[in-house]
Residue frames as qw, qx, qy, qz and C-alpha x, y, z in Angstrom:
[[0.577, 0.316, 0.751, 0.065, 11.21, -2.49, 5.40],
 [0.002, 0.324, -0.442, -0.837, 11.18, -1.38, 1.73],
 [0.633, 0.505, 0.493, -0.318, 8.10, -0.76, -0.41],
 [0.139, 0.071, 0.643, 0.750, 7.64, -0.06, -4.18],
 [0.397, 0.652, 0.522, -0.381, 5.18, 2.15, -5.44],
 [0.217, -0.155, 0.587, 0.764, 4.72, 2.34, -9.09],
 [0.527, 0.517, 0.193, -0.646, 1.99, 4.12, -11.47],
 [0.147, -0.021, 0.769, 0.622, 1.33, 2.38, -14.73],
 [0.490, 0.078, 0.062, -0.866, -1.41, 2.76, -17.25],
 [0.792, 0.089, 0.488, -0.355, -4.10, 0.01, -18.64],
 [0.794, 0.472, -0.382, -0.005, -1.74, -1.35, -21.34],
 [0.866, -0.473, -0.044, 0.155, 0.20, -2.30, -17.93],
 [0.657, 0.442, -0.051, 0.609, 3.08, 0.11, -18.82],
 [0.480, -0.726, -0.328, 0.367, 4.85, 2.04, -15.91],
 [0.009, -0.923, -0.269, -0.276, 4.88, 5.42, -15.87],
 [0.126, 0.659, -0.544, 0.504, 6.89, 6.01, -12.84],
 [0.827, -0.410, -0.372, 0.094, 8.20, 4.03, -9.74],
 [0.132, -0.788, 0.385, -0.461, 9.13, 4.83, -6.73],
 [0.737, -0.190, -0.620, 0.189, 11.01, 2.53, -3.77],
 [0.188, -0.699, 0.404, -0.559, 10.90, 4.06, -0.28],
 [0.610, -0.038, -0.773, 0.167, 11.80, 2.29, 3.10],
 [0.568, -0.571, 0.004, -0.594, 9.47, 2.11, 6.75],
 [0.017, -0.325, 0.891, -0.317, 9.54, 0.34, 9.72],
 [0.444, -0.251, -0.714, -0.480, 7.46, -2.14, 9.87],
 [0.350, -0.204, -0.732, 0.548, 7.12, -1.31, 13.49],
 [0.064, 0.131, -0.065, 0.987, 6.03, 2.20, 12.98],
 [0.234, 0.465, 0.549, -0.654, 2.38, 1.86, 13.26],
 [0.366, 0.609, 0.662, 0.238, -0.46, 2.25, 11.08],
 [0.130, 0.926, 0.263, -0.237, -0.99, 5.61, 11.20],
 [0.241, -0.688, 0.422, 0.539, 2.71, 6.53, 10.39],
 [0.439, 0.013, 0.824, 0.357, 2.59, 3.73, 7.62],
 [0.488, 0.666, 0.564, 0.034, -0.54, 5.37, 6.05],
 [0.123, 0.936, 0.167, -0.284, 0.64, 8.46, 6.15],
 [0.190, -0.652, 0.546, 0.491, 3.47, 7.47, 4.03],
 [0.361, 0.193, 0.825, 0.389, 1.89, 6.02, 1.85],
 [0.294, 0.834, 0.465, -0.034, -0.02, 8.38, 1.14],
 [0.395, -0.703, 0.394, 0.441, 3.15, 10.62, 0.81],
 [0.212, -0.405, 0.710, 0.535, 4.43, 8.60, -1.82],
 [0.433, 0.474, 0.678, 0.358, 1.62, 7.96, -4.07],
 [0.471, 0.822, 0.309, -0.088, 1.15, 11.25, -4.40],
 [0.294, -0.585, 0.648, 0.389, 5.35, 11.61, -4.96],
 [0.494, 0.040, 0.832, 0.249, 4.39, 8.81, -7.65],
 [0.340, 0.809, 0.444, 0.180, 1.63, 10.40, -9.53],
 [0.016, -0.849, 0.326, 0.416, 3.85, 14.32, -9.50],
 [0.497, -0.264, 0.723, 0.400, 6.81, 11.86, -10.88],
 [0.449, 0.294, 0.749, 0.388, 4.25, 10.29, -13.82],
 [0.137, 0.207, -0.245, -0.937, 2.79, 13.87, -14.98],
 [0.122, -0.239, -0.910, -0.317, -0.19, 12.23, -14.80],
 [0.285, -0.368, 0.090, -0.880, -3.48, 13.96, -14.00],
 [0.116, 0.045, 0.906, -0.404, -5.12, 12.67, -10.84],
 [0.714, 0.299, 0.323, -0.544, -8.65, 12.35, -12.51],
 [0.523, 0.604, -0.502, -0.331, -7.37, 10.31, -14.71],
 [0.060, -0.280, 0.874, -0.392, -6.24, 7.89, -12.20],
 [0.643, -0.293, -0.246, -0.663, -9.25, 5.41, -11.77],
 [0.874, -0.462, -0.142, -0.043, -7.50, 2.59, -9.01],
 [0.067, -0.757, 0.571, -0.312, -5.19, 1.77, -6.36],
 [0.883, -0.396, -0.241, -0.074, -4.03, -1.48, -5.27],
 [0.006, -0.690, 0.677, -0.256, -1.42, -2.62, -2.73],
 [0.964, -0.094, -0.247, -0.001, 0.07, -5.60, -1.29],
 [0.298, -0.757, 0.579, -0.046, 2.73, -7.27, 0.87],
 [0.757, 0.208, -0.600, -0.153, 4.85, -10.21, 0.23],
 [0.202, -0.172, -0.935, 0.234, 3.53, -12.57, 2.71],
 [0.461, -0.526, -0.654, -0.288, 1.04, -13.23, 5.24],
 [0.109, -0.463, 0.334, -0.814, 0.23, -10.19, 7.52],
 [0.338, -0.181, -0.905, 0.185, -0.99, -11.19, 10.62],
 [0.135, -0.649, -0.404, -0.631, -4.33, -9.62, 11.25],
 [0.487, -0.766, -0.335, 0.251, -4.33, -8.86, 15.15],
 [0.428, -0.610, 0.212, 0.632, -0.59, -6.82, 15.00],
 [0.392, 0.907, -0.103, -0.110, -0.78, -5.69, 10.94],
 [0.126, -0.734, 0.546, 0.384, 2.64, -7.14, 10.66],
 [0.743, 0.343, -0.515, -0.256, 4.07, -9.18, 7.87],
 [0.634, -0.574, 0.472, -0.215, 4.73, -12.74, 9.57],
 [0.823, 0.026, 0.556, 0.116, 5.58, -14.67, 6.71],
 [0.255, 0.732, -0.348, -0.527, 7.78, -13.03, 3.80],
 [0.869, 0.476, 0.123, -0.051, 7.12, -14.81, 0.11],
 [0.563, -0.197, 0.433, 0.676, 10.21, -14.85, -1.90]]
């Protein structure tokens, strides 16, 4: 499953993006720990300083399915 992870600042202008790609089987723990992986791969990328940074959001496109954490419905 392929993510996108992209830094931008508060005129909504991106900095730098990354796209990497998980299973969506792997488990949480593997899943965090790549994400965490690649935001900080994302913030190196934008030469941005990390106190500078002031949020993080994320999302999936659909409806995860809260017992199993998977996506069970993908949005267009």
């Amino acid at each position: 499953m392929p993510f996108q992870l992209a830094l931008a600042n508060l005129k909504i202008e991106f900095l730098a993006e990354i796209t990497r790609s998980i299973e969506s089987h792997a488990g949480y723990k593997r899943i965090l720990n790549q994400l965490q992986k690649t935001i900080k791969e994302v913030i190196k990328k934008s030469k941005v300083d990390f106190q500078n940074i002031i949020g993080i959001a994320t999302g999936v496109p659909g409806i995860v399915s809260y017992s199993t954490g998977e996506v069970i419905i993908r949005l267009p």
